[in-house]
C-alpha positions in Angstrom: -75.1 20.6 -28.1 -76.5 19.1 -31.0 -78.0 20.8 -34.4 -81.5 19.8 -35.4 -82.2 16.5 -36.7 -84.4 14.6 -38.8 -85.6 11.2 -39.6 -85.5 10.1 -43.0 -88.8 9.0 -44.7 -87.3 7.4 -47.7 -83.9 6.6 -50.0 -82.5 9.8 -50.6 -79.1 11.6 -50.9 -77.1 13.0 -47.7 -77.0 16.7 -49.4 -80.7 16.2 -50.3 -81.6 15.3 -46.7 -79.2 18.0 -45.2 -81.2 20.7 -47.7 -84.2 19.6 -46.1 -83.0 20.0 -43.0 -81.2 23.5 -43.8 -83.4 25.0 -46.5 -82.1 28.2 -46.4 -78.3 27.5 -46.3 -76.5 26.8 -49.7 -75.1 23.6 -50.5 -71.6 25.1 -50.3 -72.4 25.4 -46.9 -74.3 21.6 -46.2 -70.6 20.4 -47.8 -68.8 22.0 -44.7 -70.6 20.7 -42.3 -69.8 17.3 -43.9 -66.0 18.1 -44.3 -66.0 19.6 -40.6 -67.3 15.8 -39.4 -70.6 17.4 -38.1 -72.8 15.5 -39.8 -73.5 11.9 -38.2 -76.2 9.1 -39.0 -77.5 7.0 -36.6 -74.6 8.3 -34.1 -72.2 7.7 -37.1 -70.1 9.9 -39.0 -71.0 10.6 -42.7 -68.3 11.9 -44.9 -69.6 11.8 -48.4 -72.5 14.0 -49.3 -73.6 11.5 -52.2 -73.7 8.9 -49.7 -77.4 7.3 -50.3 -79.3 7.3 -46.7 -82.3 4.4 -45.8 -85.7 5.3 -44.5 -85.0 5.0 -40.5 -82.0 6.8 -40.1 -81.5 9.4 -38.1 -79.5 12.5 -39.4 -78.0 14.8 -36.8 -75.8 17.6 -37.1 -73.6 18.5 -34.8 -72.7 22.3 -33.6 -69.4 24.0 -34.9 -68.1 22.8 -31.1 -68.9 19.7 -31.7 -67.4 18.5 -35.1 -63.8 17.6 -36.1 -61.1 19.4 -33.2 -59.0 20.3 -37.0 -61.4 21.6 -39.0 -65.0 23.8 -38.8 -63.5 26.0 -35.9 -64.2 29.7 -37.0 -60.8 30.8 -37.6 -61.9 34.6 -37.5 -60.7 37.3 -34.8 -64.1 39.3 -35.7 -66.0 39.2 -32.6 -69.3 37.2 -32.2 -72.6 38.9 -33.5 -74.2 40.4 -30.2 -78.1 39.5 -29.7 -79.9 42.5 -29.4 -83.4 41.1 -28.8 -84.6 37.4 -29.1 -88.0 35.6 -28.3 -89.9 32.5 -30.0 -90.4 34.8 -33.5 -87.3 36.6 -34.0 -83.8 37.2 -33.1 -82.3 40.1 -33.9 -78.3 40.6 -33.5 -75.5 43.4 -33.8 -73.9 42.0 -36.9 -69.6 43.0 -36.6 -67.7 44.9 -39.5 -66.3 42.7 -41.6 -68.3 39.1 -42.0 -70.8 37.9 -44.5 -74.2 37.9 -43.5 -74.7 34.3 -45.4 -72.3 32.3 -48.1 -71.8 33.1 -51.4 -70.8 30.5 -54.5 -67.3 30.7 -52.5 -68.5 28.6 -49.9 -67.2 30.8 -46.9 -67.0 28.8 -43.4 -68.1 32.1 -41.4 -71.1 34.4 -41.5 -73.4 35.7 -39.4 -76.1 33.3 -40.7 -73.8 30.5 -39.5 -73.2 31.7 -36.2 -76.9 32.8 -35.8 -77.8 29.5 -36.6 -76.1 27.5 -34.1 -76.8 30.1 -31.4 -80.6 29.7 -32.2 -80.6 26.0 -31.2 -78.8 26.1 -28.4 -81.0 29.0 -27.0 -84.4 27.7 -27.8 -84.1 24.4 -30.2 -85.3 26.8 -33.1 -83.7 27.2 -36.5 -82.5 31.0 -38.0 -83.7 31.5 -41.2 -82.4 34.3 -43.7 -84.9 37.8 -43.8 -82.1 40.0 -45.5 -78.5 40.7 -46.2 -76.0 43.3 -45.0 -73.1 44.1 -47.0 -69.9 42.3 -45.3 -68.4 45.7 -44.7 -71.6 47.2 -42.7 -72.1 46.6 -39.4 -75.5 46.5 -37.2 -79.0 45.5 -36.7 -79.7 42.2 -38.7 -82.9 40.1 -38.2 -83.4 36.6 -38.8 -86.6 34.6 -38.5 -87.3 31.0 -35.8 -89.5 29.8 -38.9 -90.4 30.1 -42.2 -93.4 31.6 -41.6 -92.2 34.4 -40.1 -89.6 34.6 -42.4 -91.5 35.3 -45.2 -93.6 37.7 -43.3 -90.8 39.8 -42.7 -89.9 39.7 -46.1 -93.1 41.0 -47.5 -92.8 43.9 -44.7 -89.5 44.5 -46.8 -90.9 44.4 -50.1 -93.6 46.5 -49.3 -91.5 49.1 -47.7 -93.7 48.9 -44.4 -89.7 48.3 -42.6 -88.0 51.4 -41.7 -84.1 51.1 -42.0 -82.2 54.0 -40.4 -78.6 53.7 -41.1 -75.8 56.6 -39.4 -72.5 57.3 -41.8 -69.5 59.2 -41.4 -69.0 61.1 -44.5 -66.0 63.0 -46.6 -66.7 66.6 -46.0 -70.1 67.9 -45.6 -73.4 68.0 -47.7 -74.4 70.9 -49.6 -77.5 71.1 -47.3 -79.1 70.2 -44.3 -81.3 67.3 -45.6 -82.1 65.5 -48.8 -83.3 62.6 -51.2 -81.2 60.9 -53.4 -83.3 58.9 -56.4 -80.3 57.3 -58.3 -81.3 54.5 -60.2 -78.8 51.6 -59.6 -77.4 48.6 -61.8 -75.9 45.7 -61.3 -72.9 44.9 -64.0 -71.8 41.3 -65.4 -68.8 41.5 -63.4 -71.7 41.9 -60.1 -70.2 45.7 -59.3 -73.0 48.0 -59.2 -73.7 51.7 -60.5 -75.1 54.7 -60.8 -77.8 54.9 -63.6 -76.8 57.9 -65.9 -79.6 60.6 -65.3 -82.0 60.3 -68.4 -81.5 56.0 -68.4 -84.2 53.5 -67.9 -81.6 50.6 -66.7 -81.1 49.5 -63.6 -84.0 49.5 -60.5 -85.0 52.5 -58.6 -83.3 53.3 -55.5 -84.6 55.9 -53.1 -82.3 57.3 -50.0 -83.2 59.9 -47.5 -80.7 61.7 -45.3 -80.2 64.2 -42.6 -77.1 66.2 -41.6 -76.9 65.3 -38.2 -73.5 66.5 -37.0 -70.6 68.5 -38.2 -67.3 67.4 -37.2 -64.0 69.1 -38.0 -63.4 67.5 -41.4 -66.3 65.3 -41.6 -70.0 64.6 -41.4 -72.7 62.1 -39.5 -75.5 61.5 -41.7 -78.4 60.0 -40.9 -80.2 57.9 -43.1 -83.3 56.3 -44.2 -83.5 53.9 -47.1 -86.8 53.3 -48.7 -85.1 50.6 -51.2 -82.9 48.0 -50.2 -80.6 48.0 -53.5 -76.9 46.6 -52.9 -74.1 49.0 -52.2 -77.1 51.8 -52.4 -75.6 54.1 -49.6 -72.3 53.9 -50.7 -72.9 55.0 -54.4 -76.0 58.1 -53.3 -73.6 59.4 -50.7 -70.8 59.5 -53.5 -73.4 61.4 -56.1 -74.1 63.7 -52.9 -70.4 64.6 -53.2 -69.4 62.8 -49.6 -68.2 59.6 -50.0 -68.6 57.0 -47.2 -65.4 57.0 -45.6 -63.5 53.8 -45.4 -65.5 52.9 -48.9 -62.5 51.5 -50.5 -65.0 50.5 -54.0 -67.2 54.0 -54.3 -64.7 56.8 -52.1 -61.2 57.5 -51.3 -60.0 54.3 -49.9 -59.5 53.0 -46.1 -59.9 55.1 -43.0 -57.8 55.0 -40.3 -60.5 52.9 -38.1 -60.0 50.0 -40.5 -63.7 50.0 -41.4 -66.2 51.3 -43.7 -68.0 53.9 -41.7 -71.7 53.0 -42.3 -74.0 51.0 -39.6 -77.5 50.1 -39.7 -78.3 51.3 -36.4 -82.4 50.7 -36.0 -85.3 48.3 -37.6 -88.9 49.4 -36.8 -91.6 46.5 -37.9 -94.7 44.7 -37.4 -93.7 42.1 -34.7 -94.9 38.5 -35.8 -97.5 39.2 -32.7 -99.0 42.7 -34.1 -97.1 45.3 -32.3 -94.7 47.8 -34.3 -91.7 47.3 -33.3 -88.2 49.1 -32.9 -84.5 47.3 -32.0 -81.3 49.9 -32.1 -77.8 49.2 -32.0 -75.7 52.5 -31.0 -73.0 53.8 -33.5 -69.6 52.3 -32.9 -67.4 54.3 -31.4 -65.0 53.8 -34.8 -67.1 55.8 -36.4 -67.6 58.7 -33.7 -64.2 58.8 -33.5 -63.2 58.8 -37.2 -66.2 62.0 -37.0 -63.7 63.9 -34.5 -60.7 63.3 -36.4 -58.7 66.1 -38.1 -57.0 65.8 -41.4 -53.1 66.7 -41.6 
């Protein structure tokens, strides 16, 4: 089934049309879909993204199914983003271990934003637009927008902290107590690693994490989680200060676990529906991480 389309006003550039087309994807991404042969105008195929398109043309662009049988399949074996909830606002989706949530300069063929995208017109003839990011290694409850609109709603309820974000982790060894709040400041570096503000330091942007003990396994801990900021790797680095490194954090704690995985999931989103209700999707923990909680060391 076929992408969205549009028809083009006046002279402009194949990239320029496709990033009016996509608005949110990067133009790493628009190039793909040109390379993959998904791109057509007027029922032909377009190859070159410089290639100058006339008022009166029809762009189309195909689905990932429907491009080039030797390029733009998703060579991946992580599994498909589940939907948890859709309707004609929002879509909301179990994002898998492992995948982007969107591109970065690298141009990667495969994130969740892709395959959101193309799932969102062929089950409604809507486009997914970008609310938020999940680190690659997380897995969870990821939310995407049908419009704009309601993509930069959700984005204020995010900016002004209105979104609750539980998270569950499976910690090294166990917290010194039952509960807490870690108020780290964090800072990005110039070679895009972040860390932990020295206590005393103005650099950096406030990041505020609450957590809960929530069970006690023989080596290990489950930790519940509530983040009040949304800083990158933010988890990872206030559960190392806390002395109980995410497990499976190969950047910030003792390297991989024996699930393969970093052991943190965004398992609920509670917000103001585009419609006025509050709001509240869950995705259960994985079973990786329940069962790295069991496991005994040695």
């Amino acid at each position: 089934m076929a992408d969205p389309n549009i028809k083009v006003k006046k002279e402009a550039t194949l990239i320029e049309i496709l990033s009016i087309l996509h608005p949110d994807a990067k133009k790493n991404s628009l190039r793909r879909m040109i390379d993959h042969g998904r791109v057509r105008a007027d029922g032909e195929k377009v190859t070159r993204a410089n290639s100058k398109i006339s008022p009166g043309v029809t762009i189309t662009v195909l689905s990932k199914s429907d491009g080039d049988e030797t390029v733009g399949k998703y060579k991946s074996t992580i599994p498909a983003p589940e939907v948890l909830y859709s309707d004609k606002s929002i879509i909301v989706v179990n994002k898998p271990a492992g995948l982007l949530s969107v591109a970065t300069d690298r141009g990667e063929a495969d994130t969740v934003f892709d395959r959101v995208f193309a799932w969102a017109w062929e089950n409604g003839k809507t486009r997914a637009h970008l609310v938020h990011r999940l680190d690659r290694e997380t897995s969870g409850c990821f939310i995407l927008a049908r419009s704009t609109e309601i993509r930069d709603n959700l984005q204020d309820q995010f900016k002004d902290r209105s979104i609750e974000r539980i998270y569950h982790a499976v910690v090294h060894s166990k917290p010194p107590t039952e509960s807490g709040i870690e108020t780290g400041r964090i800072q990005e570096m110039r070679d895009k690693r972040m860390r932990l503000v020295p206590e005393g330091k103005r650099a950096g942007k406030s990041a505020i994490t609450n957590w809960w003990l929530e069970k006690k396994g023989p080596e290990h801990s489950l930790i519940r989680i509530k983040i009040d900021t949304g800083r990158r790797a933010q988890i990872r680095l206030h559960m190392k200060n806390l002395g109980c490194p995410v497990i499976g954090d190969t950047r910030h704690g003792f390297g991989k676990a024996s699930v393969n995985r970093l052991c943190l999931h965004a398992s609920s989103l509670t917000f103001d529906h585009p419609n006025g209700e509050r709001m509240k999707v869950e995705s259960p923990i994985p079973r990786q991480l329940i069962s790295e909680l069991k496991r005994r060391l040695g």
